[in-house]
C-alpha positions as CSV (number, residue, x, y, z in Angstrom):
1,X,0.0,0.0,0.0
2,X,2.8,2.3,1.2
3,X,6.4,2.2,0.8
4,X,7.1,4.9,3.1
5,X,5.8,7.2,6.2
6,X,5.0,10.3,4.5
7,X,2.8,12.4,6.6
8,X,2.4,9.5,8.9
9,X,2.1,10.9,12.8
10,X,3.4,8.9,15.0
11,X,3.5,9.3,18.8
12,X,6.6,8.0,21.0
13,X,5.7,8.0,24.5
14,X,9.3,7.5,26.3
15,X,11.0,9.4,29.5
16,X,14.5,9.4,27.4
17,X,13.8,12.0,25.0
18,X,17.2,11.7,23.6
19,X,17.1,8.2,23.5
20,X,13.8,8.3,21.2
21,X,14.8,10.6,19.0
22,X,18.1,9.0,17.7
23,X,16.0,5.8,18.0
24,X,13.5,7.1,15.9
25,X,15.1,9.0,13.4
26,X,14.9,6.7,10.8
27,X,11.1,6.9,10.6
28,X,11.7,10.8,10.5
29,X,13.9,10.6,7.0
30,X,11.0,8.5,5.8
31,X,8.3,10.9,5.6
32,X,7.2,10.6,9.4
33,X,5.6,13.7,11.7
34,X,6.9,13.1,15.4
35,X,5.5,14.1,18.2
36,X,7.0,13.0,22.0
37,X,5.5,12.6,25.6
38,X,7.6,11.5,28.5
39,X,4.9,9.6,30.2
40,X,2.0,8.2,29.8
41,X,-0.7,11.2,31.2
42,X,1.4,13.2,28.7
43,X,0.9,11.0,25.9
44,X,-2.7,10.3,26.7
45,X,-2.9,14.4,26.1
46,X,-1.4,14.1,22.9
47,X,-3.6,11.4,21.7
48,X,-6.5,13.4,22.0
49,X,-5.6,16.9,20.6
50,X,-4.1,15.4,17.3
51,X,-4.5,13.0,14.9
52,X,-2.2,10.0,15.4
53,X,-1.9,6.8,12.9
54,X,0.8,5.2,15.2
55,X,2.1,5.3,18.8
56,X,5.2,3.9,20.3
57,X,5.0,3.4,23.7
58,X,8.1,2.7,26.0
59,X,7.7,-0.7,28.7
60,X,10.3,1.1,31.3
61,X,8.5,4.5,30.8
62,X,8.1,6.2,34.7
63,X,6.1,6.6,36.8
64,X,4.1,3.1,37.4
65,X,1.0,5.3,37.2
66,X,1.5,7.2,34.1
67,X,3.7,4.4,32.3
68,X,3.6,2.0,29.1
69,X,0.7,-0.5,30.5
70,X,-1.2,2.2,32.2
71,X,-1.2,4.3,29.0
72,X,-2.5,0.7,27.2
73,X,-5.3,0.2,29.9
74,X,-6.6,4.1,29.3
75,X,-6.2,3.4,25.6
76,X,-8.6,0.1,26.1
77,X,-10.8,2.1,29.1
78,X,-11.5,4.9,26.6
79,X,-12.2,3.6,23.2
80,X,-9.5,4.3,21.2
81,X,-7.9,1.8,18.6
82,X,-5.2,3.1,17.7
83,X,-2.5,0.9,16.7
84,X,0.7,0.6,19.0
85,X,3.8,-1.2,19.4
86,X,5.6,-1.7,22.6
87,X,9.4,-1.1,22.6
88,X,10.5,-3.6,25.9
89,X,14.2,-3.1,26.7
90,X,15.1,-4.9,30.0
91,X,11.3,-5.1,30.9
92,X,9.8,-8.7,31.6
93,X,8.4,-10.7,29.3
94,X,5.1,-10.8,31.9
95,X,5.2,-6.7,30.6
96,X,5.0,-7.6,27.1
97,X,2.3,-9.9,27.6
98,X,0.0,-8.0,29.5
99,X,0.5,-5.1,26.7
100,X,-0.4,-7.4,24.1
101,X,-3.2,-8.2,26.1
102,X,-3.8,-4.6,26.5
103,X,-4.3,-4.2,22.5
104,X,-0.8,-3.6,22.0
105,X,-0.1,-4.9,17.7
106,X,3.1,-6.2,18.5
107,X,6.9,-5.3,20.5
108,X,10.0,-4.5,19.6
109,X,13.3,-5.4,21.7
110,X,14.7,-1.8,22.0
111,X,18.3,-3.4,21.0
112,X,17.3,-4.3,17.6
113,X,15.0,-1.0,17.2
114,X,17.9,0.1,15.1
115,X,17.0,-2.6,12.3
116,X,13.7,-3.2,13.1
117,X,11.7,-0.2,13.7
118,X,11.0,1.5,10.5
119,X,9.8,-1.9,8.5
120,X,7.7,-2.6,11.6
121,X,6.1,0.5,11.5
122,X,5.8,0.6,7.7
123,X,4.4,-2.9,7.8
124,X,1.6,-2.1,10.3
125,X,0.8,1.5,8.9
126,X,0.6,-0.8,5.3
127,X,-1.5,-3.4,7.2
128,X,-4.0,-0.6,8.5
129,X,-4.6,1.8,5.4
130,X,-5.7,-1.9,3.5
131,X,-8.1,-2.7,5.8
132,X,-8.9,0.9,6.9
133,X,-12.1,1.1,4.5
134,X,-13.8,-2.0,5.3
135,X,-13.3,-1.2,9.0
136,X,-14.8,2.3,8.3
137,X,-17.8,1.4,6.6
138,X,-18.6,-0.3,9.5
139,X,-18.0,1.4,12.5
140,X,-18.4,5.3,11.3
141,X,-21.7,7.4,11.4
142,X,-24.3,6.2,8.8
143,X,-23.7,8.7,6.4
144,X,-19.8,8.6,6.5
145,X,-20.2,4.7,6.1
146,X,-22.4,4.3,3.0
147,X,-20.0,6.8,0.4
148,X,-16.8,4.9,2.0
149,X,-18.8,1.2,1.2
150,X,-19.6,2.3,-1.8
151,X,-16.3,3.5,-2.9
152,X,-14.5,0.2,-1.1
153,X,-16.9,-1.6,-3.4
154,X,-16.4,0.0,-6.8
155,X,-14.3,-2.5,-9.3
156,X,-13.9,-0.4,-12.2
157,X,-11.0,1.7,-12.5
158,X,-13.0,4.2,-14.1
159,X,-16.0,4.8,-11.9
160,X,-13.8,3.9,-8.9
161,X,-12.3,7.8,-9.1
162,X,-16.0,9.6,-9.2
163,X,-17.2,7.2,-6.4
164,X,-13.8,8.4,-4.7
165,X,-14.9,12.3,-5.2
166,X,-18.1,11.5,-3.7
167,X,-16.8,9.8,-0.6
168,X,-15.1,13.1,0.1
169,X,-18.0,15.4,-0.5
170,X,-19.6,13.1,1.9
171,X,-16.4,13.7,4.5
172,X,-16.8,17.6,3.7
173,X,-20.3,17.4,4.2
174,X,-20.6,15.9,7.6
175,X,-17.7,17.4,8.9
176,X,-19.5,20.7,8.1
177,X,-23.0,19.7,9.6
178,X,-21.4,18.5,12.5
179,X,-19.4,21.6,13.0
180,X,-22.9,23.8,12.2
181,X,-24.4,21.5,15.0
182,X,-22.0,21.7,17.9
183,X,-20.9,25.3,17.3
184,X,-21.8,28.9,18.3
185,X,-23.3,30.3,15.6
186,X,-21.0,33.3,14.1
187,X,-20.9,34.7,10.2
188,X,-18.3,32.4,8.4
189,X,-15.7,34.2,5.9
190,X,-16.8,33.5,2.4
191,X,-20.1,32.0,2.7
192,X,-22.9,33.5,1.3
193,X,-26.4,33.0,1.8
194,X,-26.6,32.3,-2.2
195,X,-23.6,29.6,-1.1
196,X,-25.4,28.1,1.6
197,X,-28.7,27.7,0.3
198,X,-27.3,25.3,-2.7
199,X,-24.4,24.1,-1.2
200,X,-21.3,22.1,-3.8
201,X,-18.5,20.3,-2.9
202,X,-16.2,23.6,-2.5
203,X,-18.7,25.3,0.1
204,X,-18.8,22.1,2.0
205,X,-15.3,22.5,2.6
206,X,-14.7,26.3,2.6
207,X,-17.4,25.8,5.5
208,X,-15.4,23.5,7.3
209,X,-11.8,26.0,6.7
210,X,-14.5,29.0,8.1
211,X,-15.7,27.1,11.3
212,X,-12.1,25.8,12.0
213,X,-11.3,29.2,12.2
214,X,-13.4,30.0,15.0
215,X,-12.4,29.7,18.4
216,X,-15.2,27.5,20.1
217,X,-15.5,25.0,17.3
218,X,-16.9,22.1,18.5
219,X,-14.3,19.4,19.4
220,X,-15.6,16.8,17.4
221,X,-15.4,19.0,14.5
222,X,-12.3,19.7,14.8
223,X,-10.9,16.2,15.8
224,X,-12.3,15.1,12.5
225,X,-11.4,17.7,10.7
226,X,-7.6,17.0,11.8
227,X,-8.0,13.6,10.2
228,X,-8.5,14.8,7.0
229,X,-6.1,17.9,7.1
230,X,-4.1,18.0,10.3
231,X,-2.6,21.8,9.0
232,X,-3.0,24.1,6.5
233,X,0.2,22.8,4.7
234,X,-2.4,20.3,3.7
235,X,-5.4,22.2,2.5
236,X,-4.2,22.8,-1.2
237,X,-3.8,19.3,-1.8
238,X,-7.6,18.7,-1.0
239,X,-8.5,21.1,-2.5
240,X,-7.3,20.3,-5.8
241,X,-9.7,17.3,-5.9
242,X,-12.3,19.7,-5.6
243,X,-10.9,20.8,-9.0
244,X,-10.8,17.3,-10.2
245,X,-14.6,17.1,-9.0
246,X,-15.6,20.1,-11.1
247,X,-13.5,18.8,-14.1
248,X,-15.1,15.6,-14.3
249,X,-18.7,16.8,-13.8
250,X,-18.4,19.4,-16.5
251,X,-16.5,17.5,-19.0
252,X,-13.3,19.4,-18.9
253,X,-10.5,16.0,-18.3
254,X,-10.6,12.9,-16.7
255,X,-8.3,12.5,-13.8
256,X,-4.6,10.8,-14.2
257,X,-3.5,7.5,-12.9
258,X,-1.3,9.3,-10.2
259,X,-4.5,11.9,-9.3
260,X,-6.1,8.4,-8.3
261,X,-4.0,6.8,-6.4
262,X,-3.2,10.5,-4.1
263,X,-7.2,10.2,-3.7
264,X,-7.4,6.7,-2.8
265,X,-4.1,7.1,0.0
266,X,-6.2,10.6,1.1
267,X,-9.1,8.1,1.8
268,X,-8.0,5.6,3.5
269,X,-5.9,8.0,5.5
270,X,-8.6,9.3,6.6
271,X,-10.4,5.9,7.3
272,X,-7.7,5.0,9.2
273,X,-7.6,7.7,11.5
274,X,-11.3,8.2,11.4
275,X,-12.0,4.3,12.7
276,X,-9.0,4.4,15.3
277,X,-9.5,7.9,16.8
278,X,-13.8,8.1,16.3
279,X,-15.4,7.9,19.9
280,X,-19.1,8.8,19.4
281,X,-22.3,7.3,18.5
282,X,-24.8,9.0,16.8
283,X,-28.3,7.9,17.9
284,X,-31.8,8.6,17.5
285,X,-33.7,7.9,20.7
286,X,-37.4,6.0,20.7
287,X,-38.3,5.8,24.5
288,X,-37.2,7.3,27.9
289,X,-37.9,6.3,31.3
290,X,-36.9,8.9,34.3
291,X,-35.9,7.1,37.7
292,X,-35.6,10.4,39.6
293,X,-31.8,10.3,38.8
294,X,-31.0,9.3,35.2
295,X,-32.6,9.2,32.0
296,X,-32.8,5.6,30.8
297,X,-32.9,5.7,26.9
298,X,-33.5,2.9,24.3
299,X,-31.7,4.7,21.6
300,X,-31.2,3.1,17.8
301,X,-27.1,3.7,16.8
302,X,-26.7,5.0,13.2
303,X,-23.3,3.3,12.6
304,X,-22.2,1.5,9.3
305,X,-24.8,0.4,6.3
306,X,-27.0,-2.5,8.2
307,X,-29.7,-1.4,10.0
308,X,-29.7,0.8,12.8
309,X,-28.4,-1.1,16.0
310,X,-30.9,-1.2,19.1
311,X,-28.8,-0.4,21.7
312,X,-29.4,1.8,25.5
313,X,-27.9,4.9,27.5
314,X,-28.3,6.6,30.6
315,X,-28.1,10.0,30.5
316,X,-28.5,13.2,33.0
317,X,-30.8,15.6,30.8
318,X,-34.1,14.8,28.6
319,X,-33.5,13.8,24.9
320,X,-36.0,14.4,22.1
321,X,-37.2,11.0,20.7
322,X,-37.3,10.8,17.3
323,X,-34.5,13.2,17.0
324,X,-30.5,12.7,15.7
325,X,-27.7,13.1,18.7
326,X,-24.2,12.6,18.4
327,X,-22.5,11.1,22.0
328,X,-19.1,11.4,22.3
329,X,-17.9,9.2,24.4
330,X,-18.2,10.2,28.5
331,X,-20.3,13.2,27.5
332,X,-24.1,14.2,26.9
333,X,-25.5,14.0,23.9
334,X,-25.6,16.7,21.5
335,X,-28.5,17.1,19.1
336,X,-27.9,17.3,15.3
337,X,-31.2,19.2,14.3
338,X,-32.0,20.6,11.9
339,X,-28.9,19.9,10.4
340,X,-29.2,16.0,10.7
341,X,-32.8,14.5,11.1
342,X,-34.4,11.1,10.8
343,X,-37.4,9.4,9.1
344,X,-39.0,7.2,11.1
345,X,-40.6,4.3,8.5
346,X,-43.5,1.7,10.0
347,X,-40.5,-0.8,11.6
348,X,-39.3,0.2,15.1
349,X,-35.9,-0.3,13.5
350,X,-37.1,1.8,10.0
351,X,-34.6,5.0,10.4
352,X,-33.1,6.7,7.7
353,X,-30.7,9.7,7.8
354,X,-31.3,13.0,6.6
355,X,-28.7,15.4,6.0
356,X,-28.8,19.1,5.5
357,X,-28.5,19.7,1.3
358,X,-29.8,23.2,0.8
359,X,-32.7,25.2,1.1
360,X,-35.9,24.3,-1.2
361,X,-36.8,26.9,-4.1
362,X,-39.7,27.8,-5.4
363,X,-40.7,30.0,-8.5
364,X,-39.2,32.8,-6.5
365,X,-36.5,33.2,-4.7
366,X,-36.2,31.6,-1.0
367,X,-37.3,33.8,1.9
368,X,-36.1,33.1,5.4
369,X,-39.3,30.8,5.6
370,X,-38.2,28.5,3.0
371,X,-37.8,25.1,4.4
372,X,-34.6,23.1,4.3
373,X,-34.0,20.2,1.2
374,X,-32.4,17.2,2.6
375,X,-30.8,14.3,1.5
376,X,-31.0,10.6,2.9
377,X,-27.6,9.3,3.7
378,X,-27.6,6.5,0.9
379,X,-28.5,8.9,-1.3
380,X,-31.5,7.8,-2.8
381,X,-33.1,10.0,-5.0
382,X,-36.5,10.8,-3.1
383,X,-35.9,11.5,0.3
384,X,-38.6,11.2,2.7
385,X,-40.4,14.4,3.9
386,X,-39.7,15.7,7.4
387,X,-40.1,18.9,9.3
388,X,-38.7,20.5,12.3
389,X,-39.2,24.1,13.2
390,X,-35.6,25.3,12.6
391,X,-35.6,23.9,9.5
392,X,-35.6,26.7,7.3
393,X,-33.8,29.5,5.5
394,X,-33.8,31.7,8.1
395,X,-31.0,29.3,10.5
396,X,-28.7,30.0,7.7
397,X,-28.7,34.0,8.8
398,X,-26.3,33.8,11.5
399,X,-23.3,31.6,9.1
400,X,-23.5,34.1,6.0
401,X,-21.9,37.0,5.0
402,X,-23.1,39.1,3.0
C-alpha cells in the first residue's frame, strides 16, 4: 500500500527523549511527523488533541501510574484503537504480555529497534490503510459509512475515481453539519447566503476551513477535521480534488492515474484515522424512562450500512425522541437538528438519515421561511419528507456574509 511514512504521525511516549529521538530518526527521514510525551498522562494528552496513525509506547517509561501498561489500559478504558507497538528493553516478558493483552499490535526489543523499527512500522501502517475502508464502513456514522462502502466496493477503475470524489463530498459534508451542530453560531468568511442555500462540494469545505477558524469549534469538529487535514500545509492538496470534481462533472478531463491513487491514500488516511480515533455514537432515541436520577434511553445507533443497531444509554438531561444526537464518548448527547434528522418508516428499527442539502426553491427566490431540502444518507433520489421548526432558511442567517 505504502512504501514509506509520508505524513504519517506517529507518537513516541518514552521518558529518554534523547534516547527516542536517535532511535526514531529513521522513521523521521521517511516521511514521518513526530511528536513525544515523556509519560503516559502526557501521551494520553497528545492522543487526544491530534490525529495520530501510530504510537510507540516505551515498557520502562516512569512513573508506574503514568507508564507503558497504564497508558495501554486508558487506551482500552477509553475507546481508542489506535494501533501501538511496545518497545520492551530490559522489561519482563510478563510486561509484554499483558500489553499485548492490552491491545498492544506487537513489540520491539529496544536493542534491535535500530533494524527493526522502521519496516515494523511501515508494515503495520501498510496493514492498517488496507483494511482501513472496510473497518470504516462499518463502524463510522451512517452517512460517513455508506459513500466509504460504496467507494470500497467500486471494481472499475473508471467509476472507482467519481465514487472516490463522492466519498469526500460526503467527508466535507458531515464534517461541516457537524461543526454547524456543535458550534456557536458566528458569520463564516466566504459563505454566502446564495452559497449556503445550494451548497457544492467547494462550500462544503470552505465551511469547514470557516468554522475551523473560529475559536469555540466544536471538538468533534475539529478532531475530525484533523484527520483529513491535520494543517493548512495540507489544505491545497484537498482542494485540488475539488478541481478534479468540477473537471469531471463538467467534461473538462478525466483524472490521471497518479491523481487516483493520491485520492485513494487521502481516503483511507482518513479511514484509518477516522476508525482508530472516532469515539461517538450517533443515535436517535425511541423511548425514555426517568428514575428520579437518570434518563434511561432505548436509543437506535446510526453506525455502518445495516440497520440501525438497538442499543441503551443513561443520560442526566431529557433527549427528544425521534430526534439525531451525536454522544461522544463520557459526554451528553448533542442534538444534530436541523442539520441532521431522521425518518421514522412503520419498523421500530425503519430509520433513515437525513442530511442538511440546501434550502428548497420555489418560483421565486427563497425567503427566510423556505424550508430546508435534505438528502437521505444513501443517497436515494426521493428522500422522505420531514419537518422540524428550525428547518428553514432563516437558520442559515447567522453563518452568512453578505
Amino acid at each position: 500500500m505504502i512504501q514509506h511514512l509520508s505524513g504519517a504521525h506517529i507518537l513516541v511516549a518514552d521518558d529518554q527523549n534523547d534516547v527516542a529521538r536517535t532511535l526514531c530518526r529513521p522513521l523521521q527521514k521517511a516521511g514521518a511527523r513526530l511528536h513525544f510525551a515523556a509519560d503516559g498522562r502526557t501521551a494520553l494528552e497528545e492522543i487526544s488533541s491530534r490525529p495520530l496513525d501510530l504510537i510507540l509506547i516505551d515498557m520502562k517509561m516512569p512513573p508506574n501510574e503514568w507508564g507503558g501498561l497504564w497508558l495501554l489500559k486508558q487506551l482500552q478504558e477509553g475507546g481508542w484503537r489506535l494501533p501501538s507497538l511496545v518497545l520492551s528493553g530490559e522489561g519482563s516478558k510478563k510486561q509484554v504480555v499483558e500489553a499485548l493483552r492490552l491491545g498492544a499490535i506487537d513489540w520491539i526489543d529496544k536493542d534491535d529497534a535500530g533494524e527493526e523499527l522502521l519496516e515494523r512500522c511501515v508494515k503495520v501502517l501498510a496493514d492498517r490503510l488496507a483494511q482501513a475502508l472496510a473497518v470504516a464502513a462499518g463502524d463510522l456514522p451512517t452517512p460517513l459509512a455508506y459513500r466509504i462502502a460504496r467507494y470500497e466496493r467500486t471494481a472499475d477503475l473508471e467509476k472507482k475515481t467519481a465514487e472516490g470524489l463522492h466519498a469526500l463530498e460526503s467527508i466535507f459534508r458531515f464534517a461541516a453539519l457537524l461543526g454547524l451542530s456543535t458550534t456557536s453560531p458566528a458569520p463564516l468568511a466566504g459563505i454566502t447566503p446564495v452559497r449556503l442555500a445550494s451548497p457544492s462540494m467547494g462550500t462544503w469545505f470552505d465551511i469547514c476551513a470557516a468554522i475551523a477558524k473560529l475559536s469555540g469549534a466544536g471538538s468533534d469538529f475539529t478532531r475530525m477535521m484533523s484527520w483529513l487535514v491535520p494543517g493548512r500545509s495540507e489544505h491545497q492538496s484537498v482542494q485540488e480534488f475539488i478541481s478534479v470534481r468540477n473537471n469531471l462533472a463538467h467534461g473538462r478531463g478525466t483524472p490521471t492515474a497518479e491523481q487516483s491513487a493520491e485520492l485513494d491514500f487521502l481516503l483511507r488516511r482518513f479511514a484509518h484515522r477516522a476508525a482508530s480515533s472516532w469515539r461517538a455514537d450517533m443515535v436517535v432515541p425511541t423511548s425514555m424512562t426517568y428514575d428520579g436520577n437518570v434518563y434511561s434511553v432505548d436509543v437506535l445507533s446510526l453506525r455502518g450500512t445495516g440497520k440501525p443497531i438497538p442499543t441503551s444509554i443513561r443520560v442526566q438531561k431529557a433527549v427528544i425522541t425521534g430526534q439525531v444526537f451525536l454522544i461522544p464518548h463520557g459526554s451528553e448527547p448533542l442534538p444534530l437538528a436541523p442539520w441532521i434528522l431522521a425518518h421514522t418508516g412503520s419498523g421500530s428499527d425503519s430509520v433513515r438519515c437525513l442530511h442538511f442539502d440546501g434550502v428548497q426553491r420555489g418560483k421565486s427566490s427563497a425567503t427566510s421561511a423556505a424550508p430546508f431540502r435534505f438528502s437521505t444518507s444513501d443517497e436515494e433520489l426521493d428522500a422522505p419528507s420531514v419537518s422540524h421548526p428550525q428547518a428553514t432558511a432563516h437558520a442559515l442567517a447567522e453563518w452568512a456574509t453578505p
